[in-house]
Backbone bond lengths (Angstrom), bond angles and torsions (degrees), N, CA, C in turn:
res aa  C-N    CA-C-N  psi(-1)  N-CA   C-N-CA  omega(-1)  CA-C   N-CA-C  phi
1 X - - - 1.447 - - 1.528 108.21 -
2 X 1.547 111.42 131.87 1.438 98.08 -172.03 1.912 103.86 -92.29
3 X 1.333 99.70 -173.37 1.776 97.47 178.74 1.406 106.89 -64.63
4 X 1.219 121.04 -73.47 1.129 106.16 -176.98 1.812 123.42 -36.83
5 X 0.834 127.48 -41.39 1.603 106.79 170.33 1.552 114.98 -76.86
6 X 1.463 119.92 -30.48 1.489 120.56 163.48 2.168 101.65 -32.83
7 X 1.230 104.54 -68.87 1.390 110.78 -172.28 1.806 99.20 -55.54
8 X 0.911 125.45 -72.78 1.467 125.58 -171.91 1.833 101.27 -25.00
9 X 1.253 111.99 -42.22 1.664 110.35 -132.52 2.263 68.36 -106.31
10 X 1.109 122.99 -14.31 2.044 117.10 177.26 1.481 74.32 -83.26
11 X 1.207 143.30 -75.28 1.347 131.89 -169.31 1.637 131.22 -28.66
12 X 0.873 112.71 -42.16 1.431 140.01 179.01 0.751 83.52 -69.45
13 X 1.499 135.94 -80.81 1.703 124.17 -161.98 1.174 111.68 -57.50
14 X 0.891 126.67 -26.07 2.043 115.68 -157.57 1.425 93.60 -94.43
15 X 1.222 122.45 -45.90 1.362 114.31 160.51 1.921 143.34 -57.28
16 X 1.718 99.82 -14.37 1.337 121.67 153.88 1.539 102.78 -68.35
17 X 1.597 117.60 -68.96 1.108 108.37 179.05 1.344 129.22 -62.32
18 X 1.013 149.07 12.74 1.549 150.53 160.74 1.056 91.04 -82.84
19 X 1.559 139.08 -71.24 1.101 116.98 -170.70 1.188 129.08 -40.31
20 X 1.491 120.47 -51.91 1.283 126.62 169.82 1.478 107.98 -33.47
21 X 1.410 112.56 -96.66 1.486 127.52 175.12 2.135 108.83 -15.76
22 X 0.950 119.72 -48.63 1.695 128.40 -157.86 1.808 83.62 -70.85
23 X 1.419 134.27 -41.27 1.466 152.57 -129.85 1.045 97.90 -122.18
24 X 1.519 139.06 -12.87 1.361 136.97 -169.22 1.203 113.01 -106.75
25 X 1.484 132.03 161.16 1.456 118.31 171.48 1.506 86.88 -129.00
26 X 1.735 96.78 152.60 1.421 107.18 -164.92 1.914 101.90 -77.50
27 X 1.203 114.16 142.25 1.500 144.97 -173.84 2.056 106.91 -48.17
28 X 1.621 94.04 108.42 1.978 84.31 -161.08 1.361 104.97 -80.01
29 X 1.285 115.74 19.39 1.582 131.64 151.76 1.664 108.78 -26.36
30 X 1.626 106.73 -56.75 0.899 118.03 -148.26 1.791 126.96 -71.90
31 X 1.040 87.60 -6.18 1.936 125.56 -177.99 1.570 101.13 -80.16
32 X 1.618 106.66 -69.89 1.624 108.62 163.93 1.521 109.00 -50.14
33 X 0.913 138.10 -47.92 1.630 141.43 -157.03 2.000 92.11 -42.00
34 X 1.909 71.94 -79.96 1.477 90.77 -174.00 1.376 118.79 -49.07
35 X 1.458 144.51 -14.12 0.926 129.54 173.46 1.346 120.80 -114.27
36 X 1.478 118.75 6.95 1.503 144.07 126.28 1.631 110.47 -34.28
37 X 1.291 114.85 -72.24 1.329 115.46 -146.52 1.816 94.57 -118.07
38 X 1.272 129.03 7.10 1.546 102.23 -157.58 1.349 129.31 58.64
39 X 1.067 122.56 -5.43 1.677 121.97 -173.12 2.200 93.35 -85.12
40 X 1.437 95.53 115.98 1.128 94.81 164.93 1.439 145.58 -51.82
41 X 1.384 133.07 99.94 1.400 132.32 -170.51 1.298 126.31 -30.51
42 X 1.514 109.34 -35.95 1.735 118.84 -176.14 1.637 96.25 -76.13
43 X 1.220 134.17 -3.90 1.450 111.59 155.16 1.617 119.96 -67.22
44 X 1.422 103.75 -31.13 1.369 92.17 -164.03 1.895 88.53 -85.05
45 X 1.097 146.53 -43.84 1.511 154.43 166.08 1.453 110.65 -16.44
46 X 1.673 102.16 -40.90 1.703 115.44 -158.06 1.750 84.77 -85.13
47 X 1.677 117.75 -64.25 1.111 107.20 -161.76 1.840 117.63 -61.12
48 X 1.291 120.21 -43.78 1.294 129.00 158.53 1.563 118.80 -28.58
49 X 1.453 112.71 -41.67 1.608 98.96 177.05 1.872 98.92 -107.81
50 X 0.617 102.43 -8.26 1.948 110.24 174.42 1.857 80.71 -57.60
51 X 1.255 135.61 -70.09 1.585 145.44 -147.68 1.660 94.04 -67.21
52 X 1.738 99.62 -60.86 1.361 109.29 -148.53 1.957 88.06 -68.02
53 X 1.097 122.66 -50.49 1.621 124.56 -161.14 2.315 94.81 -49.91
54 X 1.702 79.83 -47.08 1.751 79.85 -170.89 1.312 114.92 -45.10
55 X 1.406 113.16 -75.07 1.491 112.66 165.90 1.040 141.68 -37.91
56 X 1.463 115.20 -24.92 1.563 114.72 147.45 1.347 118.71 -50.23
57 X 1.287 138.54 -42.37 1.404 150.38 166.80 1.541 100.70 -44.78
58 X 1.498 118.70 -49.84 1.470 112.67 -151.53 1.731 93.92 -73.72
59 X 1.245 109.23 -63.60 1.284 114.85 -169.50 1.402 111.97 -61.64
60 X 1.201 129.44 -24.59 1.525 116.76 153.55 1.535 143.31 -87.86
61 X 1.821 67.52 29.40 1.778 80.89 173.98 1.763 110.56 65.74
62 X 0.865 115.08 37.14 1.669 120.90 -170.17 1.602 118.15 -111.23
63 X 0.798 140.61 108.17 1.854 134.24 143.64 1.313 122.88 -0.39
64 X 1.082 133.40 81.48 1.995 111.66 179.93 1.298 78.74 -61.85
65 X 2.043 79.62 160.23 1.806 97.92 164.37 1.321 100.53 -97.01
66 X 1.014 87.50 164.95 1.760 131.48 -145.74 1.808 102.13 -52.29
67 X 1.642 101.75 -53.96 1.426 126.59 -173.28 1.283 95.21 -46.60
68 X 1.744 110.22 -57.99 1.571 136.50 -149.58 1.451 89.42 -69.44
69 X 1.199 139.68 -33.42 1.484 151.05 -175.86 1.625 112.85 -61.87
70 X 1.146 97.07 -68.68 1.761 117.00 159.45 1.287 111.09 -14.63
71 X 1.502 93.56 -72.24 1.760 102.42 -167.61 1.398 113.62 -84.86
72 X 1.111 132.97 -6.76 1.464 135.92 158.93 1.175 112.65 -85.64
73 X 1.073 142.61 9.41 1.494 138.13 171.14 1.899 81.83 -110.50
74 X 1.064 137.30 38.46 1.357 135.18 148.34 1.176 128.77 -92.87
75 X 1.341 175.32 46.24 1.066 136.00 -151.28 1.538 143.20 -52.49
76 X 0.941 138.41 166.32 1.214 142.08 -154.25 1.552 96.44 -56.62
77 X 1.325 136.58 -58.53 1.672 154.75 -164.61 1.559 81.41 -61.46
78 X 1.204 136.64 -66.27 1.565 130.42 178.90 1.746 129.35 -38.46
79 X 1.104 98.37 -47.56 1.361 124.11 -170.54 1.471 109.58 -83.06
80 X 1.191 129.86 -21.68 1.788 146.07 -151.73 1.519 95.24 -167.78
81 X 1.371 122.90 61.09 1.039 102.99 173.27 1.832 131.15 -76.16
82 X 1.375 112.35 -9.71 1.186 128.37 159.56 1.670 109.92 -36.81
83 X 1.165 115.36 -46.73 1.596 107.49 178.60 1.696 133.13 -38.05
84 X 1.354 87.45 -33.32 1.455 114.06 170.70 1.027 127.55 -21.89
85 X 2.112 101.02 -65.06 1.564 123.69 170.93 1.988 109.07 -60.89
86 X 1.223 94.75 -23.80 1.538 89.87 -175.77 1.472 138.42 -124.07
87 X 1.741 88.51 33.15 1.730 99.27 -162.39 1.661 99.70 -80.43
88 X 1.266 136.08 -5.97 1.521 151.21 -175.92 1.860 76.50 -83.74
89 X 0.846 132.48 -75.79 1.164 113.60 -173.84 1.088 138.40 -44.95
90 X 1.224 118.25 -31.70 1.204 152.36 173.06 1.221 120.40 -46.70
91 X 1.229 119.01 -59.50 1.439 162.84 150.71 1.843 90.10 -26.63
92 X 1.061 105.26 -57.48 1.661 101.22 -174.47 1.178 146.31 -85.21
93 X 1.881 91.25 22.67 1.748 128.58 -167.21 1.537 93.44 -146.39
94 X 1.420 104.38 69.78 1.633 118.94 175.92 1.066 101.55 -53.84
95 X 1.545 141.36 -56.53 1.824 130.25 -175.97 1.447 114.04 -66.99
96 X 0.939 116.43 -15.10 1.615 122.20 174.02 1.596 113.49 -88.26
97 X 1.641 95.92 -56.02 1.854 86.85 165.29 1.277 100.77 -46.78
98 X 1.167 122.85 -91.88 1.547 137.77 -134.67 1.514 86.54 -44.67
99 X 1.182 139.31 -46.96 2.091 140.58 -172.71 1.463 87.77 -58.40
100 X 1.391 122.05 -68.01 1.617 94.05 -171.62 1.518 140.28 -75.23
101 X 1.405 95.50 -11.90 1.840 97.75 157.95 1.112 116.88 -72.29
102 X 1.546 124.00 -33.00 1.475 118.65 -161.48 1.780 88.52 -86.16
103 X 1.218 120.68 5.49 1.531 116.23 -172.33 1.946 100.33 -93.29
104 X 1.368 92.71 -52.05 1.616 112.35 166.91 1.420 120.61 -54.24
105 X 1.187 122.40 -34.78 1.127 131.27 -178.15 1.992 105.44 -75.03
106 X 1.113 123.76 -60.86 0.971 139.13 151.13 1.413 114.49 -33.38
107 X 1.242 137.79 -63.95 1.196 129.20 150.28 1.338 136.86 11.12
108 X 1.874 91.03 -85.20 1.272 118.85 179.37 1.855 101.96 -61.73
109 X 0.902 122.24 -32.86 1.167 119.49 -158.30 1.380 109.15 -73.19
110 X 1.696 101.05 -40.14 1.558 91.35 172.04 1.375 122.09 -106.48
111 X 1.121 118.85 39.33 1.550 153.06 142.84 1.366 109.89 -77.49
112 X 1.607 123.21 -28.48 1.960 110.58 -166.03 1.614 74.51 -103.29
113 X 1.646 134.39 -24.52 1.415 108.78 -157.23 1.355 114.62 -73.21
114 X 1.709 104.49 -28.67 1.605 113.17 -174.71 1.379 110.51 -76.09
115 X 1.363 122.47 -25.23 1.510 117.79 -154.11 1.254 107.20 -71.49
């Protein structure tokens, strides 16, 4: 497969995934989490639209800004590193994991599309 269709076929996805993300409501895991662990909810709020806002950029053909760039070349463990102490927990809020990998995952992705 040459690059150019490699990119066509990251495109396709990120644009599957927006849809997803625009259509989804975030995981009410996240209410228990935080009052599980103290780890404040608006981390996971901030990183969720940090992904979802970016990809709006990608698929509309847009520039992130620059700042917004910065902090998306983070991952979530970077950005919140507190999670750390509580990713065993984490682990025990399967709809919430699975939202923030598939958030991370996504991430990265439109991290390989820009580079």
């Amino acid at each position: 497969m040459n690059v150019r269709q490699d990119k066509k076929d990251l495109i396709n996805d990120l644009q599957q995934r927006y849809q997803y993300l625009f259509h989804s409501v975030y995981p009410d895991d996240i209410v228990s989490f935080e009052e599980e662990t103290g780890m404040c909810s608006g981390d996971f709020y901030m990183f969720f639209t940090l992904v979802a806002g970016s990809l709006s950029y990608v698929v509309d053909n847009k520039r992130i800004p620059k700042r917004q760039l910065k902090v998306l070349q983070q991952s979530f463990e970077e950005q919140y590193p507190q999670i750390k102490t509580f990713q065993h927990i984490l682990e025990s809020y399967p709809l919430l994991h699975s939202y923030v990998q598939y958030n991370e995952e996504t991430r990265k992705r439109i991290i390989a599309l820009i580079q």
